[in-house]
C-alpha positions as CSV (number, residue, x, y, z in Angstrom):
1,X,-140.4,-80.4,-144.7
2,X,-143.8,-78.7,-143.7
3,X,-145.8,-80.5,-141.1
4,X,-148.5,-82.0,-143.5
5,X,-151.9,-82.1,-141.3
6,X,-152.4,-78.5,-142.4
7,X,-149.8,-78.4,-146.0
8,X,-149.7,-74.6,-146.8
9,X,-150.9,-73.4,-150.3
10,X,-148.4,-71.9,-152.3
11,X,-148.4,-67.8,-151.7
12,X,-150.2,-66.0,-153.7
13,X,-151.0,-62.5,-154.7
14,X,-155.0,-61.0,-153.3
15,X,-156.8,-61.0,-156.2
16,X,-159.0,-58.2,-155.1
17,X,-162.5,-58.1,-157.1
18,X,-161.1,-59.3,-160.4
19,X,-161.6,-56.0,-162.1
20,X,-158.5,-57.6,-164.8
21,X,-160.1,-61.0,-165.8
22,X,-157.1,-61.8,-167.7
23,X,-154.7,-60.7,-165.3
24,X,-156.6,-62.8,-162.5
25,X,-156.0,-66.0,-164.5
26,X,-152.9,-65.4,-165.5
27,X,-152.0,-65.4,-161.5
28,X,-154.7,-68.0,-161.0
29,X,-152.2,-70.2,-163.5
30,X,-148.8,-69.2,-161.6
31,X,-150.6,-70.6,-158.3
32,X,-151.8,-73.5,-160.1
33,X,-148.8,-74.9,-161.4
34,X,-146.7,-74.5,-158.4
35,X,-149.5,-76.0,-156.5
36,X,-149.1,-79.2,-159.1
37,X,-145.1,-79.2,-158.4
38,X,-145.6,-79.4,-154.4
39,X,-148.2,-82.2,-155.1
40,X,-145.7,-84.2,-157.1
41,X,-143.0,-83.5,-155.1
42,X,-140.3,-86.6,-154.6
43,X,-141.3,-86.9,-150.9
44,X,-144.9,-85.3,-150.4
45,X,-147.2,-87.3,-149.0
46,X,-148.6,-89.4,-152.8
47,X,-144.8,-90.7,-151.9
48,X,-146.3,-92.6,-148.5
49,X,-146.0,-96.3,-148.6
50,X,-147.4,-96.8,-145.4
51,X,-149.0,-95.9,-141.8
52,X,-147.8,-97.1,-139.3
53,X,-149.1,-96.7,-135.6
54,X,-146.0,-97.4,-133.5
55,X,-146.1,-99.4,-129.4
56,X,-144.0,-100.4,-127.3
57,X,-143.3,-103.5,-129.0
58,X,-140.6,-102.9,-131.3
59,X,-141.0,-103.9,-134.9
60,X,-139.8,-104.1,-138.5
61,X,-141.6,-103.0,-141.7
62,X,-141.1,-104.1,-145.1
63,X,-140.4,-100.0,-146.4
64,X,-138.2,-98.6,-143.4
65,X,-134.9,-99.4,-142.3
66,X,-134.6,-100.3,-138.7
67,X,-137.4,-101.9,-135.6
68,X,-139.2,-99.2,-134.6
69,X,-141.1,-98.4,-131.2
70,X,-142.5,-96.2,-128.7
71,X,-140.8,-95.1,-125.0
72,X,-142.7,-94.5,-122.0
73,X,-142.3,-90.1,-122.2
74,X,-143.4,-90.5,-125.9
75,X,-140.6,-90.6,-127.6
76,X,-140.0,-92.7,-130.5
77,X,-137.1,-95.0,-131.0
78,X,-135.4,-97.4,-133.9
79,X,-132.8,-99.8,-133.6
80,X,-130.8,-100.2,-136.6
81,X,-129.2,-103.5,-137.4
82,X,-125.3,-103.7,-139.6
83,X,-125.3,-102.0,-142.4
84,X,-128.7,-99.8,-141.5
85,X,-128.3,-95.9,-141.6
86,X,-130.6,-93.1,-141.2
87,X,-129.7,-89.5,-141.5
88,X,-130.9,-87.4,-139.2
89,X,-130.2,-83.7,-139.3
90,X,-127.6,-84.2,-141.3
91,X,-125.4,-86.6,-139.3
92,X,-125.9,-90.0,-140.0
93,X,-127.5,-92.6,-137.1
94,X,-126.3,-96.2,-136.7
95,X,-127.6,-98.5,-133.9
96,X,-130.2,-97.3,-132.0
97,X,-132.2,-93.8,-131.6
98,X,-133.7,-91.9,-129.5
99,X,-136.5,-89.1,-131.6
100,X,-137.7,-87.1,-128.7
101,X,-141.4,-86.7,-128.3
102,X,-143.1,-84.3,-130.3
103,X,-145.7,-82.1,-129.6
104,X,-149.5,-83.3,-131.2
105,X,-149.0,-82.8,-135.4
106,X,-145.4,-82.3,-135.2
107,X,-143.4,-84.6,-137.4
108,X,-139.6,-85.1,-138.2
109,X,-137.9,-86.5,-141.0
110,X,-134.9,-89.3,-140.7
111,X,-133.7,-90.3,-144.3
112,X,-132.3,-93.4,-145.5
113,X,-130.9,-93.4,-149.0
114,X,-134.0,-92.2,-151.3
115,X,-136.5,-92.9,-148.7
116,X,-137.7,-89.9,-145.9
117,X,-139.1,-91.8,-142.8
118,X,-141.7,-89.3,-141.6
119,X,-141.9,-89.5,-137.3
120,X,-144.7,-88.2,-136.5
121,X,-147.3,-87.6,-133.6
122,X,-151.5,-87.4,-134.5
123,X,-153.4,-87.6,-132.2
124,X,-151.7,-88.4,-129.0
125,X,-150.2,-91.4,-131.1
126,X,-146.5,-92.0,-132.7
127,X,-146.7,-92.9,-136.3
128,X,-144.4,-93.7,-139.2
129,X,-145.0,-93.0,-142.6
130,X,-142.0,-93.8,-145.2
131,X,-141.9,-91.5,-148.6
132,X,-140.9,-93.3,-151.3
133,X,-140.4,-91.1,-154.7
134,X,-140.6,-94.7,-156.9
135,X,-144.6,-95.0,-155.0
136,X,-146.9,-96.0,-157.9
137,X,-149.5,-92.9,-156.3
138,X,-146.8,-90.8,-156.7
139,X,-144.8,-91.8,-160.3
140,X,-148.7,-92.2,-161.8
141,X,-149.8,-88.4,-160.8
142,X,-151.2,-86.9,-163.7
143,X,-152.6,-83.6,-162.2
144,X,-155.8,-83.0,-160.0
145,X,-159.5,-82.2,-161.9
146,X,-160.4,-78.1,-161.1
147,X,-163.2,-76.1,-162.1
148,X,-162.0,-73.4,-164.5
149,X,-161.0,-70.0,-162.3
150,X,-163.5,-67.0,-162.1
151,X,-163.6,-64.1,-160.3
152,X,-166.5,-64.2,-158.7
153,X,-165.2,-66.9,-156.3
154,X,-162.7,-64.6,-154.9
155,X,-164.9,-63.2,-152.0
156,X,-164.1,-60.0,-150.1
157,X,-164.2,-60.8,-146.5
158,X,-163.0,-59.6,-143.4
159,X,-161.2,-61.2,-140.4
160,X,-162.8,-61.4,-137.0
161,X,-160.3,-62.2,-134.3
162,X,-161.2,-63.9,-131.1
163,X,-160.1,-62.3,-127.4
164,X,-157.2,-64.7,-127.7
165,X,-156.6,-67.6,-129.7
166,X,-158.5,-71.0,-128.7
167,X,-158.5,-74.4,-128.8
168,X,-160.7,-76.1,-131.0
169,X,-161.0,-80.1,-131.3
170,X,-162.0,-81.6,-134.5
171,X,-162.5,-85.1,-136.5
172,X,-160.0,-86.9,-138.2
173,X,-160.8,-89.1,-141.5
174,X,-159.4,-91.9,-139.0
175,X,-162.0,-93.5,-137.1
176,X,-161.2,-92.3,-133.4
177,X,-159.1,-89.9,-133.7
178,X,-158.7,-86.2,-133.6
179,X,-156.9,-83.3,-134.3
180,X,-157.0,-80.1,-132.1
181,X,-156.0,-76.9,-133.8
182,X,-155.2,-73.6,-132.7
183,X,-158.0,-71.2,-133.9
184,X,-157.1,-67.3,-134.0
185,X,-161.1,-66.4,-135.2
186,X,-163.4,-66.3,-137.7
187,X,-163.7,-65.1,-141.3
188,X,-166.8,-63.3,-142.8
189,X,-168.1,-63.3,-146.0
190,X,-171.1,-62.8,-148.0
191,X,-172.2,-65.8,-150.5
192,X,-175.1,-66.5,-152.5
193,X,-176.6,-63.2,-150.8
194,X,-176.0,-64.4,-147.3
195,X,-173.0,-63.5,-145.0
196,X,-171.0,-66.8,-143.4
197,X,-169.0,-67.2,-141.0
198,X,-166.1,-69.9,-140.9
199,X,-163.4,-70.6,-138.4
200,X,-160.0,-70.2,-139.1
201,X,-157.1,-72.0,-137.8
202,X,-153.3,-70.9,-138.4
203,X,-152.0,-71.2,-141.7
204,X,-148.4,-71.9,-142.7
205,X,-146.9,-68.6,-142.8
206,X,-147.0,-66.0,-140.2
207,X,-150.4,-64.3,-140.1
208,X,-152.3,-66.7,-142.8
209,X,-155.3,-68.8,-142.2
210,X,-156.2,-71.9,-143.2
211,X,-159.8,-72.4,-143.5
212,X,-161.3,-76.6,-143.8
213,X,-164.5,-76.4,-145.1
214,X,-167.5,-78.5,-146.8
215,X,-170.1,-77.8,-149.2
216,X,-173.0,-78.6,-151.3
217,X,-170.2,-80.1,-153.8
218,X,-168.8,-82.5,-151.3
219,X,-169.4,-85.8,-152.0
220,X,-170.6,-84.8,-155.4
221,X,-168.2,-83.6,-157.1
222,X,-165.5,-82.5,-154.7
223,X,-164.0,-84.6,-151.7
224,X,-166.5,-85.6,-149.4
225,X,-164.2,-85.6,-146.3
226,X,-162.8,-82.1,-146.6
227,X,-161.6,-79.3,-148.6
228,X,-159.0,-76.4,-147.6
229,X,-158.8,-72.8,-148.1
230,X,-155.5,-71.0,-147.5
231,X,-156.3,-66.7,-146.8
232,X,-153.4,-64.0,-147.0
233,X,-152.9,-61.9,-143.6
234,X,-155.3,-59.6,-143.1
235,X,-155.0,-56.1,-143.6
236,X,-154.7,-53.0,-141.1
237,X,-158.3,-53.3,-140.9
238,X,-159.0,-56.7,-141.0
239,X,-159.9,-57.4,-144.5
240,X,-159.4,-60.4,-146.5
241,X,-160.2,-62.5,-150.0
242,X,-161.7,-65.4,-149.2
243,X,-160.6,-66.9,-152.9
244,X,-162.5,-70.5,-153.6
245,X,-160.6,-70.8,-156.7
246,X,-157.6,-71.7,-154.6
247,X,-159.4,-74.1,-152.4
248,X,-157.6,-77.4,-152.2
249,X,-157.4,-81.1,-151.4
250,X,-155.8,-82.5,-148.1
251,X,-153.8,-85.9,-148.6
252,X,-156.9,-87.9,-147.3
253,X,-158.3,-86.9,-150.7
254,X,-155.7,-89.0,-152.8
255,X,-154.8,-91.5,-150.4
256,X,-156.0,-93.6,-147.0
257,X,-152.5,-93.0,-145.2
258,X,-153.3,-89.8,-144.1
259,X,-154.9,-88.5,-140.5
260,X,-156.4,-85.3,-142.2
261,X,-158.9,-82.9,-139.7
262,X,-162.5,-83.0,-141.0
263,X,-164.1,-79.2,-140.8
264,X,-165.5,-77.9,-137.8
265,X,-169.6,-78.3,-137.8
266,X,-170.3,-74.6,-138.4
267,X,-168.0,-74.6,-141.4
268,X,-170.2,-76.9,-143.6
269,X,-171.8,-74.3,-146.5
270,X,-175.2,-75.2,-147.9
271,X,-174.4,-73.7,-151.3
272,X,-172.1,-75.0,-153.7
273,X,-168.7,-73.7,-154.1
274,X,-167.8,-74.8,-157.8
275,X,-164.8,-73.3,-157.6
276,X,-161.2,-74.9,-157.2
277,X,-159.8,-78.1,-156.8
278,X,-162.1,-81.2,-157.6
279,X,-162.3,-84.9,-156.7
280,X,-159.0,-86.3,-158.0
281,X,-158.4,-89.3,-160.5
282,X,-157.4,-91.4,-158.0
283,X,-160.8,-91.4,-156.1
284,X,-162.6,-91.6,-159.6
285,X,-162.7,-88.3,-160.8
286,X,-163.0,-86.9,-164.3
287,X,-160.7,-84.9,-166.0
């Protein structure tokens, strides 16, 4: 399972200019409805019962086998009592067990019968989150609201690496916490007649980018928090389609169990992107 600070969008083709309107939808559509499947998914994260910020105390929860807690290096560790199993890597766990530490945004999953016990680390911080497929988010997912696809969203843009890839520390839609991401440079674009410039951080597949981002729509329309646009590898010579109609919600959008990153400042837009996904049902959105 993908680590779900960052969730990758599902590949798609570039959609170049849009010089085939139809043809442009058509793919549009593909991505769409494999982007709904991944969102309903049995253990993605509307299946998340709970958050749970582990210490050293150990402790049971109502939704996860076991009394869970944290060890001095980081690590995390459960205790299972009779008759509690978790799977882990395949083999199944009885008693108690060690989950070494993981690096920041790293998470692992242990399952018990229909449930996947996310581990994870945000933060600095060891957290648990069980998936339940049976959670009402999750069985009463209708679809998310989007604005209808056009062409002219899908921006061409080029890619402007930095020297080497840096640090960079953002917000978290949790009070006090934050995220740092790996950032490999900067994307460029023109909108609205003026060129913009966003920072990237690594996407989910070798040589993507995954671009967080706000806009006049935000809070309006759209999320307030956050939105998230996934961009294809670059080219030989750096060029890439910086396609709003495939910008998306993070988890934080459709539930408060979630540690989602907030944008860096200099990638809040003063236009409007009416383009992709909007403010779901489940925050009061229209259809």
């Amino acid at each position: 399972m993908p680590n779900p600070t960052l969730p990758p969008n599902p590949p798609h083709p570039d959609p170049g200019s849009g010089s085939d309107p139809e043809a442009f939808v058509r793919d549009w559509t593909t991505w769409r409805r494999a982007r709904e499947r991944s969102l309903a998914a049995p253990h993605g994260f509307l299946a998340i019962t709970s958050m749970r910020w582990l210490t050293p105390e150990p402790t049971r929860f109502d939704d996860a086998p076991g009394a869970w807690s944290t060890g001095d290096d980081g690590a995390v560790l459960v205790t299972l009592a009779d008759g509690e199993t978790l799977t882990v890597d395949g083999e199944p766990v009885h008693g108690r067990h060690r989950f070494d530490a993981l690096a920041d945004g790293g998470s692992v999953f242990p399952v018990s019968g229909d449930l996947v016990i996310e581990v994870a680390r945000r933060g600095g911080q060891a957290l648990l989150r069980p998936r339940d497929p049976a959670n009402p988010l999750r069985t009463g997912f209708t679809g998310t609201p989007v604005f209808a696809p056009d062409p002219a969203w899908a921006r061409p843009g080029r890619f402007l690496p930095f020297d080497a890839p840096r640090p960079v520390t953002v917000g978290a839609v949790v009070e006090g916490l934050e995220h740092v991401l790996e950032a490999p440079g900067q994307v460029e674009f023109e909108l609205d007649g003026a060129a913009h410039r966003l920072t990237a951080f690594n996407g989910g597949r070798p040589g993507a980018l995954s671009v967080l981002f706000t806009d006049a729509t935000s809070g309006v329309s759209t999320y307030a928090a956050n939105r998230s646009l996934s961009v294809e590898p670059p080219d030989a010579e750096g060029r890439v389609t910086v396609d709003f109609n495939r910008a998306v919600n993070l988890p934080c959008a459709y539930t408060d169990l979630a540690t989602c990153p907030l944008p860096p400042r200099e990638n809040r837009l003063a236009p409007a992107v009416e383009a992709g996904e909007r403010l779901p049902l489940e925050r009061g959105g229209r259809p």
